[in-house]
N, C-alpha and C positions, 0 to 999 in steps of 0.2 A: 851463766850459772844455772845448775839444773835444781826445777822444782820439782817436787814429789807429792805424787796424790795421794790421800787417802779416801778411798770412797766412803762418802756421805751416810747413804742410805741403800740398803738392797731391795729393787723392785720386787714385788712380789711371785709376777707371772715370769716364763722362760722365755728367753729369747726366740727359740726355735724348739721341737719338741727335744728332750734332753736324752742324749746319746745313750743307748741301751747300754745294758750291761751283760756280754756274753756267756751263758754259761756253760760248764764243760762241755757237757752234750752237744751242743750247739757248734762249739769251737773246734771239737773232730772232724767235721764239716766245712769249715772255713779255711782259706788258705792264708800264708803267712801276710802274706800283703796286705787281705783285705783286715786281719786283726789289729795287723800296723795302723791299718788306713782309719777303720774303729778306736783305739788308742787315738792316736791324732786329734781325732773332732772331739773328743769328751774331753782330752787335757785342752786344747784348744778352745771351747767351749766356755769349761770353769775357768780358764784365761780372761779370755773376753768379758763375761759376765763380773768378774773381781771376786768370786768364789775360791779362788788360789790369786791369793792378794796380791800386788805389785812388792818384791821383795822378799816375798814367802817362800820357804827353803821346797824343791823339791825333792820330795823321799821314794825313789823308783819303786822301794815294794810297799810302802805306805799305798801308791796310787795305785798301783798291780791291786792290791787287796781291795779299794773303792771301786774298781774297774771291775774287776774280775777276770782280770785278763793276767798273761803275762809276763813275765820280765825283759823278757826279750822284744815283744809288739810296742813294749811301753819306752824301751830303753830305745828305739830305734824313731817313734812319736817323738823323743824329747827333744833326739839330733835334729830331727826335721825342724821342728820348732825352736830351736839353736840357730838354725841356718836362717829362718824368717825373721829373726831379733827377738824372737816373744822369751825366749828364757837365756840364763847367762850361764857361764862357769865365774865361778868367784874363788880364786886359790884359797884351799887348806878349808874350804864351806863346803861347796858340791855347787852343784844349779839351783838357779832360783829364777825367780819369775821377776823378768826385767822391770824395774821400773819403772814409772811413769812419769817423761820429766817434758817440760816445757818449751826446752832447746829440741828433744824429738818429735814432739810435734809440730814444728814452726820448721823445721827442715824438710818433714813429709810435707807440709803445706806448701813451703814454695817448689818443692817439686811436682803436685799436683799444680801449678799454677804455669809450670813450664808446660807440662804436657798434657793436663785435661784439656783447657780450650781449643786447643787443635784440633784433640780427637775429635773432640762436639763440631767442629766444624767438618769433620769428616763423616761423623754419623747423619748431620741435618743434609750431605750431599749422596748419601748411600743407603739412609736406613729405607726398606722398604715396608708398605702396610702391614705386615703381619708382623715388623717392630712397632709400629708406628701404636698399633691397637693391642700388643704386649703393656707399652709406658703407660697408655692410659687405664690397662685393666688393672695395674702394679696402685696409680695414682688412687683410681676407685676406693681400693682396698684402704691403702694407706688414710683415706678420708676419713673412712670407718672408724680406724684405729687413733687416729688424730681424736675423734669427737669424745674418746674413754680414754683419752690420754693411756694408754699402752704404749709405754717406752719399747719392751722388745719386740714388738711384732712390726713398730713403728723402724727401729734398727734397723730389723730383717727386710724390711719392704724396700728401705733406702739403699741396703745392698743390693738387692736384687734390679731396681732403677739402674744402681748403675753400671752394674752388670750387662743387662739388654744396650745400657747404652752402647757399650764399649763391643758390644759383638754385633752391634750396628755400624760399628765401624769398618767391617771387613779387610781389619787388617791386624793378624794376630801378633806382630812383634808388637804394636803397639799397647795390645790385648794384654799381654806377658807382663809388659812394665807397669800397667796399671793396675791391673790385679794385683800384682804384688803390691804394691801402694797400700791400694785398699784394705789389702789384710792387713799389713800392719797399724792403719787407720782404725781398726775396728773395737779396740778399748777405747778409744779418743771418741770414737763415734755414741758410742756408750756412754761416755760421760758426757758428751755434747746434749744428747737427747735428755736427758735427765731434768733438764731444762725446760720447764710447761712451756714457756713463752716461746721457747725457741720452736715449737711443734709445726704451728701454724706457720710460722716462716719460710720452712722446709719445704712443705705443702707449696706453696705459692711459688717458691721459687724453681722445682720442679715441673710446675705447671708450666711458668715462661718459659723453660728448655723444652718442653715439648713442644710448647706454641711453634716455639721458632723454628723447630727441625718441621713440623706438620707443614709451616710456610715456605720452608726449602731456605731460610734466612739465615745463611751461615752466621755472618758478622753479630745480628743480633743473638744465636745457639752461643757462640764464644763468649759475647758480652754476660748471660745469663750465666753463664758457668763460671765465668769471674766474680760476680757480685754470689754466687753461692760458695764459691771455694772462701771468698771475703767474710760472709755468714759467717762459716764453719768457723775461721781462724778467732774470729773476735767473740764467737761463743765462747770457743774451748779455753782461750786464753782466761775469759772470767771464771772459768771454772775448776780451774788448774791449782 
């Protein structure tokens, strides 16, 4: 049976800085793609963040006119994000933004649980120093951010963690399935963080996956990404 979120409270600061908004002038200058590709990260963006709520109808020139972009960049953004799960068709409604339900996240979860540990066992055998002192400059930062409890910049830091991780892994089909994972993980990530308590945990348990790839410790790198994918699941489920 699927549970549906409603988010709580909206953090105050952005996740990331927030996707511009094109204008004409600008847009004679730009090609179709890259305004597709502009369209994309801003609906994707108020996705993530719960700014376009789980459930909430999307109105193509409603967002064209918040964008400033148009119908066409926007209608082509939405398919994409169609095809990632983030929005739906709903007969005789239009598209809406998928909701957020508990059986979805518990299915991404034991799929990261099939396929992260491995990678990690592939990055602690491959990543080389200039990964190695990438995680720990990501952890730095994220410390910062942990000590002023900043939910999004704390988000951002954790994607980008595990980002490096997975392109430490030098091996891109694996790359492919994870990343996609993750994107769809990244409202669940959002709501996970939202959680003071849970900040400092994050923190810590990121640390032991580095330790262990710096130590070349496959078994212990996979153990560490078990007990964090484990984290995640029993956060988000209380939050849910």
């Amino acid at each position: 049976m699927s549970s549906e979120f409603s988010p709580k409270a909206k953090p105050r600061r952005a996740l990331a800085p927030r996707p511009r908004q094109t204008s004409p002038a600008a847009q004679r200058h730009t090609t179709p793609q890259s305004l597709r590709d502009i369209a994309y990260d801003a609906i994707k963006y108020r996705i993530i963040t719960c700014a376009f709520k789980p459930g909430e109808y999307v109105n193509e020139a409603r967002v064209s006119t918040v964008l400033g972009l148009g119908r066409t960049p926007v209608h082509q953004a939405i398919d994409r994000l169609m095809l990632e799960g983030m929005v739906q068709v709903i007969p005789r409604k239009g598209v809406i933004v998928k909701p957020v339900s508990l059986d979805e996240v518990m299915q991404i979860i034991e799929a990261r649980f099939i396929v992260e540990p491995q990678g990690v066992r592939l990055t602690a055998e491959r990543a080389d120093e200039n990964d190695i002192a990438g995680l720990a400059d990501i952890l730095a930062r994220a410390e910062q951010w942990t000590a002023v409890r900043n939910v999004e910049q704390m988000m951002s830091l954790d994607r980008e963690f595990h980002q490096v991780l997975v392109r430490a892994a030098r091996n891109d089909v694996f790359a492919d399935i994870l990343n996609k994972l993750h994107e769809r993980s990244l409202r669940f990530w959002f709501i996970s963080l939202t959680d003071i308590g849970h900040h400092g945990a994050v923190q810590q348990e990121h640390q032991a996956i580095l330790q262990a790839i710096r130590d070349r410790d496959i078994d212990a790198a996979e153990q560490a990404m078990r007990r964090h994918i484990e984290s995640f699941r029993t956060n988000v489920a209380r939050n849910l």
